[in-house]
mmCIF entry with sequence, helices, sheets and N, C-alpha, C, O atoms, coordinates in Angstrom:
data_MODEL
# 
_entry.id   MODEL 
# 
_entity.id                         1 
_entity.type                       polymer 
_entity.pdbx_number_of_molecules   1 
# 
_entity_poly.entity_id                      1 
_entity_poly.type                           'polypeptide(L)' 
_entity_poly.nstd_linkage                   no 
_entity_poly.nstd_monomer                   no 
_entity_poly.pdbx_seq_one_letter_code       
;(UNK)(UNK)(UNK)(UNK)(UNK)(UNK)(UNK)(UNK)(UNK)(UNK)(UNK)(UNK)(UNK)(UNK)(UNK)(UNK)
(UNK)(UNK)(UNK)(UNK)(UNK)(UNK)(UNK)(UNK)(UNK)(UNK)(UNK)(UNK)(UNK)(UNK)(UNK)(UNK)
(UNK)(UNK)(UNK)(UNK)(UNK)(UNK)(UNK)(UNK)(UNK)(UNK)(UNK)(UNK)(UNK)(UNK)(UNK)(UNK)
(UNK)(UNK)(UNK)(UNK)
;
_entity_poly.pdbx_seq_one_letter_code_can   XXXXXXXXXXXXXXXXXXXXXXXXXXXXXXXXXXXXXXXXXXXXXXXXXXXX 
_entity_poly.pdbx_strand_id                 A 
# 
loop_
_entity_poly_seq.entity_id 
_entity_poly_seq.num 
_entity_poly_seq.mon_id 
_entity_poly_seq.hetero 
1 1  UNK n 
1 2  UNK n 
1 3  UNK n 
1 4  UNK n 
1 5  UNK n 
1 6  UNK n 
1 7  UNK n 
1 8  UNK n 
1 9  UNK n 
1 10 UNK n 
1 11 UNK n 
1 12 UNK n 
1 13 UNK n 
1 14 UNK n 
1 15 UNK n 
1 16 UNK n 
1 17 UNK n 
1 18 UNK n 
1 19 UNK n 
1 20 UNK n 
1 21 UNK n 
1 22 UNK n 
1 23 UNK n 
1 24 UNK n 
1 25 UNK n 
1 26 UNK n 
1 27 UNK n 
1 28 UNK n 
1 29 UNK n 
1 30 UNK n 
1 31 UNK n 
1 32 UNK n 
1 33 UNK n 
1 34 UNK n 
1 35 UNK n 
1 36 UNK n 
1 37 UNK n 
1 38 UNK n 
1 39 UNK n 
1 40 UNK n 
1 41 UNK n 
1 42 UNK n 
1 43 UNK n 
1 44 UNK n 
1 45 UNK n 
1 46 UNK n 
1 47 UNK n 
1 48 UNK n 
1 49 UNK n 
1 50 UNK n 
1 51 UNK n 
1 52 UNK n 
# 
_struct_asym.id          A 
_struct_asym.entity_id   1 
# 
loop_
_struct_conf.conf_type_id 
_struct_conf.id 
_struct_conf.pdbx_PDB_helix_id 
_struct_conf.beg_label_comp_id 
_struct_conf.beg_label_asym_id 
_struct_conf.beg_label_seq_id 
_struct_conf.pdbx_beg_PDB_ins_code 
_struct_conf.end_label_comp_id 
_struct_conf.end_label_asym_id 
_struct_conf.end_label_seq_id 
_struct_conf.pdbx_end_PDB_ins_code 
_struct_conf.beg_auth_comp_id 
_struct_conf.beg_auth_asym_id 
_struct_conf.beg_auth_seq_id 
_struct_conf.end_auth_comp_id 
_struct_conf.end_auth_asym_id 
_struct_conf.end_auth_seq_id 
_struct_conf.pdbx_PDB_helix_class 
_struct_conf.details 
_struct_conf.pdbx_PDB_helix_length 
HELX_P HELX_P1 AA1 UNK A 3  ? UNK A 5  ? UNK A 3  UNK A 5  5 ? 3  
HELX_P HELX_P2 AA2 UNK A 8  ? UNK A 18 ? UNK A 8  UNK A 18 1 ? 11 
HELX_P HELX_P3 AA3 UNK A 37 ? UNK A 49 ? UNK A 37 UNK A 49 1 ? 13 
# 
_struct_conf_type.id          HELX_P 
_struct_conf_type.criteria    ? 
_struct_conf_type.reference   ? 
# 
loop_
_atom_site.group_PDB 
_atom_site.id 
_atom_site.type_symbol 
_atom_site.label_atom_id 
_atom_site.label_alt_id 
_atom_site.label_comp_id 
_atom_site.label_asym_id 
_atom_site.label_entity_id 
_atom_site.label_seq_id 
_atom_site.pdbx_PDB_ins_code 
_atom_site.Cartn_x 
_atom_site.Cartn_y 
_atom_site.Cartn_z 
_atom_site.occupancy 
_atom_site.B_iso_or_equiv 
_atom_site.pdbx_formal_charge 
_atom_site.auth_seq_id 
_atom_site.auth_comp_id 
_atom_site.auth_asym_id 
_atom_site.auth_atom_id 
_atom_site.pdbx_PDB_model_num 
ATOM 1   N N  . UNK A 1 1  ? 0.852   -1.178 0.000   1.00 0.00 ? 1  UNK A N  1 
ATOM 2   C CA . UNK A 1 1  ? 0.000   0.000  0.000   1.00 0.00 ? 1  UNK A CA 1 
ATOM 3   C C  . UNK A 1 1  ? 0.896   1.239  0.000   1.00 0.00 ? 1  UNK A C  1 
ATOM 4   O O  . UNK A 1 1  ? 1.784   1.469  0.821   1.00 0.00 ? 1  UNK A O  1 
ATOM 5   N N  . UNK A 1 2  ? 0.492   2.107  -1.178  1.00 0.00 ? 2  UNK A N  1 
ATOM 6   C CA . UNK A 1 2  ? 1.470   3.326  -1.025  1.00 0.00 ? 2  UNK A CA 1 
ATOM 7   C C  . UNK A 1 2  ? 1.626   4.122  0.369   1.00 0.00 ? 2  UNK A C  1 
ATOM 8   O O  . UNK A 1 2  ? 0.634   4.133  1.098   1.00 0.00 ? 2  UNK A O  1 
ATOM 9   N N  . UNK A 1 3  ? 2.642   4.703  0.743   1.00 0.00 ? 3  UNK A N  1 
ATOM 10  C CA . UNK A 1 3  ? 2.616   5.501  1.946   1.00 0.00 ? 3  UNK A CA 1 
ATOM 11  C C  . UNK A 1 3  ? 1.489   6.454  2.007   1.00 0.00 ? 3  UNK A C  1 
ATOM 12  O O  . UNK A 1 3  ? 0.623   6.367  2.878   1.00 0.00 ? 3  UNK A O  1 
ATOM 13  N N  . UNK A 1 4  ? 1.492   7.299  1.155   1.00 0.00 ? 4  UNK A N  1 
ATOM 14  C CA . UNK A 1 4  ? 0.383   8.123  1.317   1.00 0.00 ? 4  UNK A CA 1 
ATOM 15  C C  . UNK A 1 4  ? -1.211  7.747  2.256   1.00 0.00 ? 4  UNK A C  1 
ATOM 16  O O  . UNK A 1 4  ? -1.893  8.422  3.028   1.00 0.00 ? 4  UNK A O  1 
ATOM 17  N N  . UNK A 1 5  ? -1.343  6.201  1.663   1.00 0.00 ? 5  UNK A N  1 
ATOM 18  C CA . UNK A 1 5  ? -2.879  5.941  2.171   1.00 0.00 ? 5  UNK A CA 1 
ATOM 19  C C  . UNK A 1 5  ? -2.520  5.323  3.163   1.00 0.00 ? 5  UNK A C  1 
ATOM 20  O O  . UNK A 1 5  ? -3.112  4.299  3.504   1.00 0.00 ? 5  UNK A O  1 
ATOM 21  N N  . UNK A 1 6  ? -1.191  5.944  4.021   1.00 0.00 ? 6  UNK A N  1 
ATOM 22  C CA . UNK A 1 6  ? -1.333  5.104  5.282   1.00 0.00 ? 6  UNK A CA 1 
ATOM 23  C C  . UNK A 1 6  ? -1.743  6.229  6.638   1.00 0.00 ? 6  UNK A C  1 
ATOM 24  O O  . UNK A 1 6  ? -2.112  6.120  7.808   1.00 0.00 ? 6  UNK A O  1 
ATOM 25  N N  . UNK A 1 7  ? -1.436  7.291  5.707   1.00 0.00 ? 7  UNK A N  1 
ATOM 26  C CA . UNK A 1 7  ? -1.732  8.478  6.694   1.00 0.00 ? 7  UNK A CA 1 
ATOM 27  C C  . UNK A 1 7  ? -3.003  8.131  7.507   1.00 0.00 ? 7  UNK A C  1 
ATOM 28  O O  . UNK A 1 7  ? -4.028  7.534  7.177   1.00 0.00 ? 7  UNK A O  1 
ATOM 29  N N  . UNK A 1 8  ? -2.657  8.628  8.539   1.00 0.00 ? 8  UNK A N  1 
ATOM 30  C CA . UNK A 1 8  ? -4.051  8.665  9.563   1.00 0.00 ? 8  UNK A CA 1 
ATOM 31  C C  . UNK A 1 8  ? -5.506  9.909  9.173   1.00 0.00 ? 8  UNK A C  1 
ATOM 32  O O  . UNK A 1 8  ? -6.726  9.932  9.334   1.00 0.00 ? 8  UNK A O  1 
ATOM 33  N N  . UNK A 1 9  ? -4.633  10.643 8.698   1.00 0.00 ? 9  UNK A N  1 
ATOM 34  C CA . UNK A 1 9  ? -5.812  11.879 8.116   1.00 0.00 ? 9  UNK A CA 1 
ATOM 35  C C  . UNK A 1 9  ? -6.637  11.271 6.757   1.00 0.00 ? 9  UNK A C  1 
ATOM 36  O O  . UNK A 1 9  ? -7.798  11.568 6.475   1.00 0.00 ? 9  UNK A O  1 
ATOM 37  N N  . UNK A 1 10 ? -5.794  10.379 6.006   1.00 0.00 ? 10 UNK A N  1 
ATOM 38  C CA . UNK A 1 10 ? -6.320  9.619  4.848   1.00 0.00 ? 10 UNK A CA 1 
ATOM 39  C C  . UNK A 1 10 ? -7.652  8.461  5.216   1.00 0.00 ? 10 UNK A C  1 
ATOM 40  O O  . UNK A 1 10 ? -8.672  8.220  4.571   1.00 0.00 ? 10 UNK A O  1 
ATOM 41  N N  . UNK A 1 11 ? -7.047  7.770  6.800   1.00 0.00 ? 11 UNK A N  1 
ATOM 42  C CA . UNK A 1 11 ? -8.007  6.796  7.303   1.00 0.00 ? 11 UNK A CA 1 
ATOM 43  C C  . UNK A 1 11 ? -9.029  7.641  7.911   1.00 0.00 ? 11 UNK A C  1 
ATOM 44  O O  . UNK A 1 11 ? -10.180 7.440  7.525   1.00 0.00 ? 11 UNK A O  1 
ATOM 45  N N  . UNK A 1 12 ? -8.826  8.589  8.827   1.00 0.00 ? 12 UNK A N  1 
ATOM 46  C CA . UNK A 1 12 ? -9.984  9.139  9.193   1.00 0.00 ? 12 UNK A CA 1 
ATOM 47  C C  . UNK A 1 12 ? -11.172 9.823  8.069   1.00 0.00 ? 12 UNK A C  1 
ATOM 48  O O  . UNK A 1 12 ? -12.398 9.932  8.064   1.00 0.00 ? 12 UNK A O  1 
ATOM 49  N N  . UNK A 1 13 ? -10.338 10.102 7.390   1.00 0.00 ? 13 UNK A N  1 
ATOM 50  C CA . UNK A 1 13 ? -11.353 10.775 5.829   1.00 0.00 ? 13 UNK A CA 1 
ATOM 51  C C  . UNK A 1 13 ? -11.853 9.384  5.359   1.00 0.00 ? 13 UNK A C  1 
ATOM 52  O O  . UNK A 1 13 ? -13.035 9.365  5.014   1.00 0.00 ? 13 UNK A O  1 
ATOM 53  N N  . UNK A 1 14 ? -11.430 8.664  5.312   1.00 0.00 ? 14 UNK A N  1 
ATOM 54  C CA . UNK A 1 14 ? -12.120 7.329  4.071   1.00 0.00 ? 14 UNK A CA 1 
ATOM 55  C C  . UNK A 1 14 ? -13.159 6.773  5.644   1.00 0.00 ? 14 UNK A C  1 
ATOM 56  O O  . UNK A 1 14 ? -14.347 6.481  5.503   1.00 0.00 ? 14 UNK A O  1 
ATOM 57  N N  . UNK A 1 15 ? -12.788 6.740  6.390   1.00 0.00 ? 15 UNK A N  1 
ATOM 58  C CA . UNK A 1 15 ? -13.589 6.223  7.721   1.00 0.00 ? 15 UNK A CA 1 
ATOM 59  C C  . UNK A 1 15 ? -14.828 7.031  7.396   1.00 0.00 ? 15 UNK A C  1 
ATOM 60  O O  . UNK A 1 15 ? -15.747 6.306  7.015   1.00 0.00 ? 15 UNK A O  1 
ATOM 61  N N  . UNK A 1 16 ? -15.102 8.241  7.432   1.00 0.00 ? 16 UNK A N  1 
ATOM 62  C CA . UNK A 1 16 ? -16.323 8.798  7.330   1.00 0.00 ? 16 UNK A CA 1 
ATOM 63  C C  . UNK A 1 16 ? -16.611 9.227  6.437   1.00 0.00 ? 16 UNK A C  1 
ATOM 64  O O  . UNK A 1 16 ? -17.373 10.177 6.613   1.00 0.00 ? 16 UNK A O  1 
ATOM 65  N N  . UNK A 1 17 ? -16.289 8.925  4.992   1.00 0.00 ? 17 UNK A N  1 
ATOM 66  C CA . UNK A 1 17 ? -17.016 8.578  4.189   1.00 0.00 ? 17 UNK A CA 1 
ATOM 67  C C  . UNK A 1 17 ? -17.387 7.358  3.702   1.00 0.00 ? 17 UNK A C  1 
ATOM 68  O O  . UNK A 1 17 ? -17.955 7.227  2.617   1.00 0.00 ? 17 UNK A O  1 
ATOM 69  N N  . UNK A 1 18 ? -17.039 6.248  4.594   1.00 0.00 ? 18 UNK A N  1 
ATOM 70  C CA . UNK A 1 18 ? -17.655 5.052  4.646   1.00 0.00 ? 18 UNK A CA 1 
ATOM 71  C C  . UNK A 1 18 ? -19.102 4.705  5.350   1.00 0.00 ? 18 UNK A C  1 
ATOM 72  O O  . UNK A 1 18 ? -20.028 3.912  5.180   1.00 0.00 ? 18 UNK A O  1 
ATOM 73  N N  . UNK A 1 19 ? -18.599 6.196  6.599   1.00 0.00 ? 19 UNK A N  1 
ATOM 74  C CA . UNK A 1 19 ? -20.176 6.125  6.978   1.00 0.00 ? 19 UNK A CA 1 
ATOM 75  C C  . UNK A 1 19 ? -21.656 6.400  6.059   1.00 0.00 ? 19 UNK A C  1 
ATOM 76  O O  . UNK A 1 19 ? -22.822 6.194  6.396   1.00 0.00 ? 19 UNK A O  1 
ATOM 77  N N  . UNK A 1 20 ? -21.235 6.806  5.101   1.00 0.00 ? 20 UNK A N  1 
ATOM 78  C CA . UNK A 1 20 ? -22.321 7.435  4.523   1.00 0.00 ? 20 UNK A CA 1 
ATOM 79  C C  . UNK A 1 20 ? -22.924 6.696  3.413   1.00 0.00 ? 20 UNK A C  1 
ATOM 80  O O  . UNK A 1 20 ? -22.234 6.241  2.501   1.00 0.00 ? 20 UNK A O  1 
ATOM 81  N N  . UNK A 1 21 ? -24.558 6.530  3.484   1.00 0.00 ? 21 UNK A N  1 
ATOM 82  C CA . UNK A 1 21 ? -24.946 5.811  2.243   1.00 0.00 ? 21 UNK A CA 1 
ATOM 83  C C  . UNK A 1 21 ? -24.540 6.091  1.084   1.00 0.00 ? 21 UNK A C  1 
ATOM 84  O O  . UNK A 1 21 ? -24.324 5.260  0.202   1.00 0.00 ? 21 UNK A O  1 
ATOM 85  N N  . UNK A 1 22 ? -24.392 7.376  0.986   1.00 0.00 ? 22 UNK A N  1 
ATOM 86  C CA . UNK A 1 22 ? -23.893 8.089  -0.731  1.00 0.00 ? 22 UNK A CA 1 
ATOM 87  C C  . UNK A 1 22 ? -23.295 9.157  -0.482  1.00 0.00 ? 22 UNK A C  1 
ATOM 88  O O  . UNK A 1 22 ? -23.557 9.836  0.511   1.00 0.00 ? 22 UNK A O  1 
ATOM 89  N N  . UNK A 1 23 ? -22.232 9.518  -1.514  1.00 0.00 ? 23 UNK A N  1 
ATOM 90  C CA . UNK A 1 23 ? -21.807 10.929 -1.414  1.00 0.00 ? 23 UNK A CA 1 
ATOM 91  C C  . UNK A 1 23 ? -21.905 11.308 -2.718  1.00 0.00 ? 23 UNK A C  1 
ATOM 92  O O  . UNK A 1 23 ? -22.476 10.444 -3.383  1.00 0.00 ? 23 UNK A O  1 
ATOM 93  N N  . UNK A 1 24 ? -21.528 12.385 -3.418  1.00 0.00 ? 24 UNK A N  1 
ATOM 94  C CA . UNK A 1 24 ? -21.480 13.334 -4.398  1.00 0.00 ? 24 UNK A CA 1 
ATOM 95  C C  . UNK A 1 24 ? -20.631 13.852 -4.418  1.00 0.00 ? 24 UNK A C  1 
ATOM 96  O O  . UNK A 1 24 ? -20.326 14.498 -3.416  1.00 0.00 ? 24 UNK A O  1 
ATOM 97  N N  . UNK A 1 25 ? -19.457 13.855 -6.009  1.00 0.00 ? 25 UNK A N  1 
ATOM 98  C CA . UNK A 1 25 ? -18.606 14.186 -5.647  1.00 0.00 ? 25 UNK A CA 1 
ATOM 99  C C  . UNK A 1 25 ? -18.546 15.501 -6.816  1.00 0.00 ? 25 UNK A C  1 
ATOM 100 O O  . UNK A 1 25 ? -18.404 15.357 -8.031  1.00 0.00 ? 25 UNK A O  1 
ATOM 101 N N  . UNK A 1 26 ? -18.653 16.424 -6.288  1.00 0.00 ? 26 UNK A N  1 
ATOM 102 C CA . UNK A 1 26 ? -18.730 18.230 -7.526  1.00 0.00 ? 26 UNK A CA 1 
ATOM 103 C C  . UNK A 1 26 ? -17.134 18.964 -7.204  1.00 0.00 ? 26 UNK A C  1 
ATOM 104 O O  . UNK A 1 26 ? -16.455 19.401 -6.275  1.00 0.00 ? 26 UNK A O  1 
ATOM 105 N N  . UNK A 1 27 ? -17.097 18.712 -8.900  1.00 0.00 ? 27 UNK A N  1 
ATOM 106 C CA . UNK A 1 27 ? -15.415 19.754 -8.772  1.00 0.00 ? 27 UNK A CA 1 
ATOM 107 C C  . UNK A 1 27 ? -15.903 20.532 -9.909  1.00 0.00 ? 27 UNK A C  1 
ATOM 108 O O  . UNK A 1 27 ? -16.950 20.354 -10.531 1.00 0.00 ? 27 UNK A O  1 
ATOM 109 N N  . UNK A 1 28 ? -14.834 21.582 -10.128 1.00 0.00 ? 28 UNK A N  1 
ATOM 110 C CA . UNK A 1 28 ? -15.351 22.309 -11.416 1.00 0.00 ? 28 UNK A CA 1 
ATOM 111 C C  . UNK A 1 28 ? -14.375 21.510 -12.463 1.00 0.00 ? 28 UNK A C  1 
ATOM 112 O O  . UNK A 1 28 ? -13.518 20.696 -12.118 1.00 0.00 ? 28 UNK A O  1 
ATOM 113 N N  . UNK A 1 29 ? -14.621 21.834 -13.578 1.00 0.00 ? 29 UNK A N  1 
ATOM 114 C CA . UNK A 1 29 ? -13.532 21.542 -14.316 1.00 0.00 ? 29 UNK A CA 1 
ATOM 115 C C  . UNK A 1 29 ? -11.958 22.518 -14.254 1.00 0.00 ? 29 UNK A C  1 
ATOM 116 O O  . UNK A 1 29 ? -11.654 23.615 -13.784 1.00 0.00 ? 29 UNK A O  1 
ATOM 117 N N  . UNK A 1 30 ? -11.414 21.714 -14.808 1.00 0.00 ? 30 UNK A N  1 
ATOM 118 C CA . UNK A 1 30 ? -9.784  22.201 -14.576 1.00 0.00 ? 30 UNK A CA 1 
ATOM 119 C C  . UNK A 1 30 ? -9.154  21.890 -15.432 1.00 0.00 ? 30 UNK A C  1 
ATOM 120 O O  . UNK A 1 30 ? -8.907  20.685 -15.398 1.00 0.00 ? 30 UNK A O  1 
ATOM 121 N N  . UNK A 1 31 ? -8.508  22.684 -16.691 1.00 0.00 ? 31 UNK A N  1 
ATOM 122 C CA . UNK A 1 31 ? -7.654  22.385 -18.013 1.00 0.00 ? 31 UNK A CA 1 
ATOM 123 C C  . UNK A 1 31 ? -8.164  20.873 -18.362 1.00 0.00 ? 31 UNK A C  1 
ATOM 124 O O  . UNK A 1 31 ? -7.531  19.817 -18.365 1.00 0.00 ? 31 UNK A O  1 
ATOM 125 N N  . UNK A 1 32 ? -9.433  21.125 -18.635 1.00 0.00 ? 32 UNK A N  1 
ATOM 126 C CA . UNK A 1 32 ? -10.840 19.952 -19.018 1.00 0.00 ? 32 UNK A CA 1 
ATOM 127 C C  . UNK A 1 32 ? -10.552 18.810 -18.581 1.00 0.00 ? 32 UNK A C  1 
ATOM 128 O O  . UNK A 1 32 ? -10.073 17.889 -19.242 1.00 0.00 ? 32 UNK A O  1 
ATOM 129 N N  . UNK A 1 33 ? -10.874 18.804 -17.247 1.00 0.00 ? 33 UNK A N  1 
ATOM 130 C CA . UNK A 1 33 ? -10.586 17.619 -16.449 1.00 0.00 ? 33 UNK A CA 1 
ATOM 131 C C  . UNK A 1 33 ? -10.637 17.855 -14.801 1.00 0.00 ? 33 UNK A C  1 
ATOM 132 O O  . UNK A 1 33 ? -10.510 18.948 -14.250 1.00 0.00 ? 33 UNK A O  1 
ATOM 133 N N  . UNK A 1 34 ? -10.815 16.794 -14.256 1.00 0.00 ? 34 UNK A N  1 
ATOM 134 C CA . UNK A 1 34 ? -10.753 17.200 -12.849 1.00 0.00 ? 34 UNK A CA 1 
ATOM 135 C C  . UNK A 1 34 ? -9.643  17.952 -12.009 1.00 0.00 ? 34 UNK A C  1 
ATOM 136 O O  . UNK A 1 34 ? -8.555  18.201 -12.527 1.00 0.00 ? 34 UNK A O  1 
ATOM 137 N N  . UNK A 1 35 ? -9.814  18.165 -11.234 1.00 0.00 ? 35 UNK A N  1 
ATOM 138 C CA . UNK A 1 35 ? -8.011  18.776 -10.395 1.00 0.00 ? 35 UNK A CA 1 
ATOM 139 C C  . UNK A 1 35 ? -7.513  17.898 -9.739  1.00 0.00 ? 35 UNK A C  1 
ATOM 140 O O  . UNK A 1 35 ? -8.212  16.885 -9.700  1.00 0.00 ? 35 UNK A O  1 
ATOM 141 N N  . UNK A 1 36 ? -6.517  17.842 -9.154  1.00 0.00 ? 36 UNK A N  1 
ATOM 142 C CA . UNK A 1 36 ? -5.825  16.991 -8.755  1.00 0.00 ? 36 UNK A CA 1 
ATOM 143 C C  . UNK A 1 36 ? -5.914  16.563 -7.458  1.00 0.00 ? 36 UNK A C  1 
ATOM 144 O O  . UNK A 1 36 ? -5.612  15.428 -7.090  1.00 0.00 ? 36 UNK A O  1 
ATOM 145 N N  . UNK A 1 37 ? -6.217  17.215 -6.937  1.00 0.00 ? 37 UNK A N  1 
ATOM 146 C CA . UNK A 1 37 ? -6.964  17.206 -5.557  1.00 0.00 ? 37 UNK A CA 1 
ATOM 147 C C  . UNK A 1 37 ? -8.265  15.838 -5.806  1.00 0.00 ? 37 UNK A C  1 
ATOM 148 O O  . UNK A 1 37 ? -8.235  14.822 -5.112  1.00 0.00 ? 37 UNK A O  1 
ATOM 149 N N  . UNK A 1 38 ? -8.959  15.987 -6.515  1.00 0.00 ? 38 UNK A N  1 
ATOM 150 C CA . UNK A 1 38 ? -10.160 15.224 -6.395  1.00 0.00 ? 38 UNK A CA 1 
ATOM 151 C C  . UNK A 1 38 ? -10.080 13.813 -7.166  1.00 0.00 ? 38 UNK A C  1 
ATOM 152 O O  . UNK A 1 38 ? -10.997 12.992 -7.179  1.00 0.00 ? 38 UNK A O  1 
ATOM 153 N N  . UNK A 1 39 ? -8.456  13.618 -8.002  1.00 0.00 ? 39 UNK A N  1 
ATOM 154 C CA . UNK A 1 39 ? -8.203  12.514 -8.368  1.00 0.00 ? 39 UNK A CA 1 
ATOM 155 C C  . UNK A 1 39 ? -7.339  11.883 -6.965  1.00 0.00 ? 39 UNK A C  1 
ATOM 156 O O  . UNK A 1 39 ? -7.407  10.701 -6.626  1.00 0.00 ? 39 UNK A O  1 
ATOM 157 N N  . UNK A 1 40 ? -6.919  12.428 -6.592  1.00 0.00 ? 40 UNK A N  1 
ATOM 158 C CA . UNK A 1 40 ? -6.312  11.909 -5.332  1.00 0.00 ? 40 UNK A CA 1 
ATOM 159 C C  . UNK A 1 40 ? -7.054  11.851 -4.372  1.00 0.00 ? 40 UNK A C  1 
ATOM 160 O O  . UNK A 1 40 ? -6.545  11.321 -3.385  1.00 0.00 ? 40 UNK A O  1 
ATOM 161 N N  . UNK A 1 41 ? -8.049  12.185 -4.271  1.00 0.00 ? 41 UNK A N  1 
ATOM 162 C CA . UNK A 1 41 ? -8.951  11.673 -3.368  1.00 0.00 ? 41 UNK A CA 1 
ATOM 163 C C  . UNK A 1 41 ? -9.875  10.321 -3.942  1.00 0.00 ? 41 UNK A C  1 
ATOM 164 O O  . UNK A 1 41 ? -10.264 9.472  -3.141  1.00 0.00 ? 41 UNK A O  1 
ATOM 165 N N  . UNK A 1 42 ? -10.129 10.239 -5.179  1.00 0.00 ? 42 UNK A N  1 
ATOM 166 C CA . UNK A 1 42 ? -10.707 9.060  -5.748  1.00 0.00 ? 42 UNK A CA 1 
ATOM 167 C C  . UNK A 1 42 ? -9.521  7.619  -5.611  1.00 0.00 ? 42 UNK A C  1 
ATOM 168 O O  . UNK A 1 42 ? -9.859  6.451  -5.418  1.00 0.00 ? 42 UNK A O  1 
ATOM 169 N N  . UNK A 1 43 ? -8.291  8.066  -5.754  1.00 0.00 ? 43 UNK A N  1 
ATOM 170 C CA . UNK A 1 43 ? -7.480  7.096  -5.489  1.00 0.00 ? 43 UNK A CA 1 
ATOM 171 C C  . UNK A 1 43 ? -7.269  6.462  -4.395  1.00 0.00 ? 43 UNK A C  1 
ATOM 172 O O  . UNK A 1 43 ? -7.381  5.239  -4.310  1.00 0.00 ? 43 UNK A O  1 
ATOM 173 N N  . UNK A 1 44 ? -6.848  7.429  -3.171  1.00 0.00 ? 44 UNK A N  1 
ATOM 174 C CA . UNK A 1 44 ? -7.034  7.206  -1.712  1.00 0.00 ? 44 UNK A CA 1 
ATOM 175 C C  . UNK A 1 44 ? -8.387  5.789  -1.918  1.00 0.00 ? 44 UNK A C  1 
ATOM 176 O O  . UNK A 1 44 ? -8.361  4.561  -1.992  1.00 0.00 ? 44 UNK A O  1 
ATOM 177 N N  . UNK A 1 45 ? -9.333  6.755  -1.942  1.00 0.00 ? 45 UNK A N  1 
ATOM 178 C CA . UNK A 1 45 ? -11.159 5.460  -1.691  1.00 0.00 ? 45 UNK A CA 1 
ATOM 179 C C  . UNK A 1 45 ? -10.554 4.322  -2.407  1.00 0.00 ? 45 UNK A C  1 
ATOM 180 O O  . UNK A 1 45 ? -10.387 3.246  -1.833  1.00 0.00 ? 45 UNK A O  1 
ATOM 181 N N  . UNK A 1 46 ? -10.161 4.545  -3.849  1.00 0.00 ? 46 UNK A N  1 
ATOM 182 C CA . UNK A 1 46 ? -10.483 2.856  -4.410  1.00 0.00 ? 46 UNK A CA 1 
ATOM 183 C C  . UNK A 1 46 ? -9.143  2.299  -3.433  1.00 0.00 ? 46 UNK A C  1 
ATOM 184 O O  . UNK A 1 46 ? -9.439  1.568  -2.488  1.00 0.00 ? 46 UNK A O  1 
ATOM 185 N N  . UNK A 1 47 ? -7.822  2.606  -3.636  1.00 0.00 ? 47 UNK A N  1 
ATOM 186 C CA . UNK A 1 47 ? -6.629  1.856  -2.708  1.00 0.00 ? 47 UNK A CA 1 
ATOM 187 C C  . UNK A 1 47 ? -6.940  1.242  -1.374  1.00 0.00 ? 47 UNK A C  1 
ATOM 188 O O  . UNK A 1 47 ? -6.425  0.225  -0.908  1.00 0.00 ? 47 UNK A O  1 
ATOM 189 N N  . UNK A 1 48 ? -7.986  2.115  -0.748  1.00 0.00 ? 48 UNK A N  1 
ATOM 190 C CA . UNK A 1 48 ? -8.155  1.913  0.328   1.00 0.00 ? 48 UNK A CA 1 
ATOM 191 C C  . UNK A 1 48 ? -8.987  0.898  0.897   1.00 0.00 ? 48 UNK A C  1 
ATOM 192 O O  . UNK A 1 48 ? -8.787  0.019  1.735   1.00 0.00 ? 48 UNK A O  1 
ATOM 193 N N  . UNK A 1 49 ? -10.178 1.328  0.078   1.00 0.00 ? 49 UNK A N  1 
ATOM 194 C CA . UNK A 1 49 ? -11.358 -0.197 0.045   1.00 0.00 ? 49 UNK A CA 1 
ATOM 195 C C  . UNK A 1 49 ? -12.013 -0.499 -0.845  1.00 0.00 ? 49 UNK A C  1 
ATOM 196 O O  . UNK A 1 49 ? -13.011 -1.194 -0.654  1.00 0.00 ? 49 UNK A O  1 
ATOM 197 N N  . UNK A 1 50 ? -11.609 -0.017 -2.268  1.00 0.00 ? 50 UNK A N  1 
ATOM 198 C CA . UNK A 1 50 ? -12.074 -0.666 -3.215  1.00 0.00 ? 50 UNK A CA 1 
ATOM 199 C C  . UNK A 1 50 ? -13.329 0.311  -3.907  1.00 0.00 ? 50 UNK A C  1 
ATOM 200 O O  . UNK A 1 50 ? -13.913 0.101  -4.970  1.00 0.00 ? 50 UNK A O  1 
ATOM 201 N N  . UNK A 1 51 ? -13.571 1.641  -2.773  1.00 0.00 ? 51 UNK A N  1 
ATOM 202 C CA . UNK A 1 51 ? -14.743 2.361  -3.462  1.00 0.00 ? 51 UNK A CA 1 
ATOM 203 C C  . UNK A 1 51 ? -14.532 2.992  -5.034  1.00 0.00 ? 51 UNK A C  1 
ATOM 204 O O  . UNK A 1 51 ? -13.436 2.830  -5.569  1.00 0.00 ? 51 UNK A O  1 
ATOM 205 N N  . UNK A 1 52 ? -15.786 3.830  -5.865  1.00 0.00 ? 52 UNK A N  1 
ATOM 206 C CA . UNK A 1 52 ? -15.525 4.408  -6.413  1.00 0.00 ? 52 UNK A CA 1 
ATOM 207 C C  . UNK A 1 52 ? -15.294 3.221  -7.639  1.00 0.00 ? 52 UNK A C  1 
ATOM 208 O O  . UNK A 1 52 ? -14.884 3.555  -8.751  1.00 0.00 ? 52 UNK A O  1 
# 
């Protein structure tokens, strides 16, 4: 598992959004595409437990 998703701020974030039946995820676009921020957060979820 990469270091990154071992962070504790990474587990506490994927922890509570595990609580939740659904989330929604709204970015704007960014040089036509998401930002980077919100691909790294999609990565974190799937690495972590497979969401997404």
């Amino acid at each position: 598992m990469p270091e990154a998703i071992r962070k504790k701020s990474h587990q506490k974030w994927t922890a509570k959004i595990n609580s939740f039946d659904e989330f929604v995820l709204v970015t704007p676009e960014y040089k036509h595409g998401i930002p980077e921020v919100s691909k790294k957060m999609q990565s974190i979820l799937y690495l972590q437990n497979g969401m997404i």
